[in-house]
N, C-alpha and C positions, 0 to 999 in steps of 0.2 A: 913689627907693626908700624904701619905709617902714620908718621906725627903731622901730614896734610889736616890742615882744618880750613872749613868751609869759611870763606869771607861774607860776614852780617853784612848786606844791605841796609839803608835808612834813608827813608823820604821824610817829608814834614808835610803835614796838613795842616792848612789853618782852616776849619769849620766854618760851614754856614748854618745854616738850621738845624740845632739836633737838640735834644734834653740833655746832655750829660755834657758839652759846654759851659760851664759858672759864667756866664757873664754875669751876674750878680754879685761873682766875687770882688770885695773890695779890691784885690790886684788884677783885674781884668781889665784888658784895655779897650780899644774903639774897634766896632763890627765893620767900619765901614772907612775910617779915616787910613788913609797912606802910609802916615807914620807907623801905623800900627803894624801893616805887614812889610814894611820895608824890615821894621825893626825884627820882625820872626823869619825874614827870608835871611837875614845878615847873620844871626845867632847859628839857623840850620848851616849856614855856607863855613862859617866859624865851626861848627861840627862836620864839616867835612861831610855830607847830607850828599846823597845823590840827586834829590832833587826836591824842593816846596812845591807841592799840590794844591791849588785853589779848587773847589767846587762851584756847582751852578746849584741852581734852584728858578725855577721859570712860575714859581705859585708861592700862594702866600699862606702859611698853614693856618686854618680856624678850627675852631672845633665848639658848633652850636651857637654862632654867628659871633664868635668872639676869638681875637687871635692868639693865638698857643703864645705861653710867656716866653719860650724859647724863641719864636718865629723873629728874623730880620727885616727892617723895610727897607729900602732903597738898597739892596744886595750890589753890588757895582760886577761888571762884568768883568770875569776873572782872564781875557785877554787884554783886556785894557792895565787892568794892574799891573801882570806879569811885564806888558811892554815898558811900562815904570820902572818895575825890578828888575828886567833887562839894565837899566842902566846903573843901577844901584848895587849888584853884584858882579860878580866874575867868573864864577865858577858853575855856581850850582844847578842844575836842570830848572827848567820852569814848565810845570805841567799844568793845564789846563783843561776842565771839566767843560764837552761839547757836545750837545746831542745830534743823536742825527734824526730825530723825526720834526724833526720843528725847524729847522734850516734847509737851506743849501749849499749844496757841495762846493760848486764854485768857492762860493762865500767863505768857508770851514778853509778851504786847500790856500785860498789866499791870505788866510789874516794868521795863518800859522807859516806860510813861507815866509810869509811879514817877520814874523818872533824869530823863525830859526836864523834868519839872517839879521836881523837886530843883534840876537844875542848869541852870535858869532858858536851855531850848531846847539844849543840850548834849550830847544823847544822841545812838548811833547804834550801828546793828545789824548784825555781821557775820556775816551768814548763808552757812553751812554746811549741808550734807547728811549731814554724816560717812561716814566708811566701816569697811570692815574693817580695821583695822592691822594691819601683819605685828606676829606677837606674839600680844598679847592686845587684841583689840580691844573697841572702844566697847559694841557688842551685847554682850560677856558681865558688863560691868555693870548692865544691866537688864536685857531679855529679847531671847535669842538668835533667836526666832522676830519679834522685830519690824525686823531687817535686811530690807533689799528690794535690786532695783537697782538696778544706778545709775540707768539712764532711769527707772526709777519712783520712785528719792526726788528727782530733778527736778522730776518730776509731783506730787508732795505737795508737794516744796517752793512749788513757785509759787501751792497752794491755800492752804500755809501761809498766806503773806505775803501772798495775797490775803485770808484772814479775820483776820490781825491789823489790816491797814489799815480792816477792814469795821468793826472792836471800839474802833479811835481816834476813828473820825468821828462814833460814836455811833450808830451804825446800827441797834443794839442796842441797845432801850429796857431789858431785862432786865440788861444786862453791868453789875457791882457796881462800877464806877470810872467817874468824871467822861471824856468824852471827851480827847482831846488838841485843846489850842486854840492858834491859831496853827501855823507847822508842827510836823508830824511828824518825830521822830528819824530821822535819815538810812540811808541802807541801803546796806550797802559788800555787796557779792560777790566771791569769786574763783572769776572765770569760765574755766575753761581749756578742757575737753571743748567739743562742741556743744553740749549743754543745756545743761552751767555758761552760756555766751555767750549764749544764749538769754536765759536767767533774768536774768543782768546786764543783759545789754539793754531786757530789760522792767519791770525794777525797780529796778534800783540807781541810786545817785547816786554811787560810788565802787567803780571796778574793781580787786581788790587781785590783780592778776596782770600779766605780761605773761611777754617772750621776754628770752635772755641777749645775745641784740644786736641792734644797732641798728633794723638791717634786719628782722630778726623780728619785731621788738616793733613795729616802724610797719604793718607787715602784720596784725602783732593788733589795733592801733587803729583801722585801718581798718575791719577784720572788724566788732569790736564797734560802731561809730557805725553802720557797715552795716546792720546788722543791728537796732540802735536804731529808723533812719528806716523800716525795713522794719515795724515795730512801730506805726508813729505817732508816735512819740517824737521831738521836736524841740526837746528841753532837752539842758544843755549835763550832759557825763557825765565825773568826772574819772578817768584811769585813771592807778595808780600802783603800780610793784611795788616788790617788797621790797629791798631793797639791803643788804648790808652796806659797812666802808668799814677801810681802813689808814692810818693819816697818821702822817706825820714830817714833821721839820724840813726835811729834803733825801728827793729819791726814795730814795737809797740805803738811809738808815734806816727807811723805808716798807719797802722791800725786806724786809730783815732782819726787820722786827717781823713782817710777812708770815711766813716760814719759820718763827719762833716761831712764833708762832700754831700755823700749821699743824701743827706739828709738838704739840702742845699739844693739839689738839684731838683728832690722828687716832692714838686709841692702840690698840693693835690689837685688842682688843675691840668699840671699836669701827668697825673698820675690816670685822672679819666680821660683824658685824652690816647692815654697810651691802651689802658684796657678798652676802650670801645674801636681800636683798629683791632682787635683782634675779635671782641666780643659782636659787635656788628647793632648791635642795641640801645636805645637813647639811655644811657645810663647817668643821666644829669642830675637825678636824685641818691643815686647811688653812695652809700656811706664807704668810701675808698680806705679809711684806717678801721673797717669791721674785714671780715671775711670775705673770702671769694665770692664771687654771684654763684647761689646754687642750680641755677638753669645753667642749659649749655647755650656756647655760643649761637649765633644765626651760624651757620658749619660753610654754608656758600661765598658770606662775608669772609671768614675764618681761612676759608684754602686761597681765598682772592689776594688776602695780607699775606698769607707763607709763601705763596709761589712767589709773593715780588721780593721776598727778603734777598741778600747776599750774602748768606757765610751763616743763617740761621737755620735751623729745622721745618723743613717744606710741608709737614705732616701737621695740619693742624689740630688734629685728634691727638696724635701723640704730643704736641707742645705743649695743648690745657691740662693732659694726663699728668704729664711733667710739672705745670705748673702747682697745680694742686697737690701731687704728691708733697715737693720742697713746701709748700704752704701748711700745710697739714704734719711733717716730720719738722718743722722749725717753730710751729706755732705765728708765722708772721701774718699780720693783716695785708691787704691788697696793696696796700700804698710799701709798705714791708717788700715784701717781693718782688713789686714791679722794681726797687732800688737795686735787687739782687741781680733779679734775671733779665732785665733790658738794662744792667750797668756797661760801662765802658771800661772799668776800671782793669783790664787782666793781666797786670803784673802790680803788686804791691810790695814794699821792703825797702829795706836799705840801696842805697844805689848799687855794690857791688853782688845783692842777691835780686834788683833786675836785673844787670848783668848776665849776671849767670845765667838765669831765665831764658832771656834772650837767646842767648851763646848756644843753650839746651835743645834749642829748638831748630835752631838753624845745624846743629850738626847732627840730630836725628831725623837734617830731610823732611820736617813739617812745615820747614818757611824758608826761604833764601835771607826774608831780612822781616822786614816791618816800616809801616808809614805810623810815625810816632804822629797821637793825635791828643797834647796837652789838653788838659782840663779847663786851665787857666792860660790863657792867651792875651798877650803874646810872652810874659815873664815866662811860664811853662818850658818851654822851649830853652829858655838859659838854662833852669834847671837841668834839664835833663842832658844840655850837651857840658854845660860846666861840671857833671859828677856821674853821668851813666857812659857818656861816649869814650873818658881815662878808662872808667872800669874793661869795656870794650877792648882797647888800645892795651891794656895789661894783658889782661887774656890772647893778644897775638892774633884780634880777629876782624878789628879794624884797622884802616889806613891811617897812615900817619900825615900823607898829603894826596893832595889830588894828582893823581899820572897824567889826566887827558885833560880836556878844557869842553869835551862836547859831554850832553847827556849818553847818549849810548855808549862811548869808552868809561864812563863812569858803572853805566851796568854791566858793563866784560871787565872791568879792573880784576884781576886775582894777586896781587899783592901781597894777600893776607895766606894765602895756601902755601903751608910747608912751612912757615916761619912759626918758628918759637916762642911762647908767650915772655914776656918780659921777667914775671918772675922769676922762671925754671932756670 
């Protein structure tokens, strides 16, 4: 039997808009100051991290003319940063969240040829389509008439990213910037839809999606390589979802800091905020710690929110089914549940039984790796590289230093295949 084991991937995200963020927590630090992500891109790079992920967000989330307590204001543009932390790192990938319905390509191809040569092969590009957000969405900060489909900003998208690639190689004797030499900044997608999978498939080098278990997510791996070789595509594609994580000293205290948390994050503002994307309903009077609403959703609103999920349940008939049943066999109120089932939380324990977790998953071909996405930002991130990435490194499944210096040798590194865990 062969003692080959798969080499764990690890990105880092630093969040913008989401509920399960603590910025509330008293060790939370600035959404928007410098310091803040130099210090979580240095910690990732210190873990040996294949690359920190910043996101966008083009809209401000409200919900019934007031702004969600989650929502960020002056979000700072996550290429601007990154060129910061171009210089403030050495190693680590620097990826970038960029849509393509709301820019141009020109624009996109040069300010990323910009990065990869700042940070000497270190760039990479996560491409987005954006959509409508419940709220106020992306279209009403530039022009409301330039939303489309989904299937049709599919179809742009793929034209995008085929004329930026056309503006690196130089294709274009008129384009006002030196080609990109040597590789191309990498190209992450999260593919969830059919076209999202599509699009991954035919162009990305990192899939920032998958499923909430095991099973699921090896079913999407499969899909997506599928669907790859279906393409022509016989390079190697790393897919990696989002994770967040709990750890103590013993599970128990894992436990408990779990319930904080939860408890912490899901305040009942925004708890109706979360049930009326799905519900579709003015639910402002709504008592969020009594029971489920016994109506059903508006169903048209309801398929509008699944289809745009990434890595969630498309069926929104069977998601309410689902909700209600755990509501109903746990006895939880609404504000209960939505802490449950829209948590982040999906490894809790001791560091060496994330680990493990981890380790679980990527050798049964459900994940290549994971974009660790702390709770508490930017401390989080020490955590988890000061006592989950050793456990890793004992298990014989992470790197002990970095081979390459560009992001894509970081995503072909195999180092970790065929070597012996430290213990044995």
């Amino acid at each position: 039997m062969s003692n080959a084991r798969r080499q764990v991937h690890l990105g880092a995200f630093y969040p913008n808009d989401n509920h399960h963020t603590l910025w509330s927590h008293p060790d939370a630090g600035s959404q928007i100051e410098f310091d803040a992500f130099r210090h979580f891109a240095r910690s990732a790079e210190r873990g040996l991290f294949d690359f920190v992920f910043l996101a966008e967000a083009n809209w401000l989330q409200e919900h019934r003319g007031r702004v969600i307590d989650h929502a960020i204001l002056d979000k700072p543009d996550p290429l601007t940063v990154l060129a910061g932390l171009a210089a403030e790192t050495e190693r680590i990938g620097l990826v970038a969240t960029v849509g393509t319905t709301f820019t141009d390509s020109y624009d996109v191809a040069r300010r990323l040829a910009a990065l990869q040569h700042l940070s000497g092969g270190r760039a990479g590009w996560n491409v987005v389509t954006s959509h409508t957000s419940f709220g106020i969405g992306a279209s009403t900060n530039f022009r409301p008439d330039r939303m489309v489909a989904h299937a049709d900003r599919y179809r742009q998208a793929d034209a995008f990213i085929r004329e930026v690639g056309r503006l690196w190689s130089g294709a274009d004797p008129d384009a006002a910037f030196a080609p990109v030499t040597g590789a191309r900044p990498a190209i992450v997608q999260a593919g969830g839809s059919a076209e999202g999978r599509d699009l991954a498939a035919t162009h990305a080098d990192v899939v920032f999606a998958g499923r909430r278990s095991i099973e699921e997510s090896r079913a999407f791996c499969a899909d997506i390589r599928s669907r790859r070789r279906a393409v022509g595509r016989d390079d190697e594609i790393v897919i990696m979802p989002s994770t967040a994580f709990v750890l103590g000293d013993t599970p128990a205290e894992a436990a408990e800091r779990l319930r904080e948390w939860r408890a912490l994050e899901m305040t009942p503002r925004v708890a109706a905020f979360l049930l009326e994307e799905v519900w579709g309903h003015d639910l402002s009077d709504f008592d969020v710690d009594g029971p489920l609403p016994s109506f059903d959703p508006d169903w048209d609103h309801a398929y509008a929110f699944t289809r745009g999920q990434v890595g969630g349940e498309r069926d929104a008939r069977v998601l309410v089914a689902e909700w209600r049943r755990v509501a109903e066999e746990r006895s939880l109120s609404t504000r209960e549940l939505l802490s449950v089932v829209r948590a982040r939380r999906d490894f809790v324990g001791t560091p060496k039984q994330v680990a493990d977790q981890i380790n679980l998953w990527v050798q049964t071909e459900a994940a290549d790796g994971f974009v660790v996405n702390p709770s508490v930002v930017p401390s989080g991130m020490d955590d988890f590289v000061n006592s989950v990435v050793p456990e890793l490194q004992e298990l014989g499944v992470f790197r002990d230093s970095y081979s390459g210096s560009s992001l894509i040798e970081h995503l072909h590194q195999k180092t970790a295949e065929g070597r012996e865990p430290r213990h044995e």
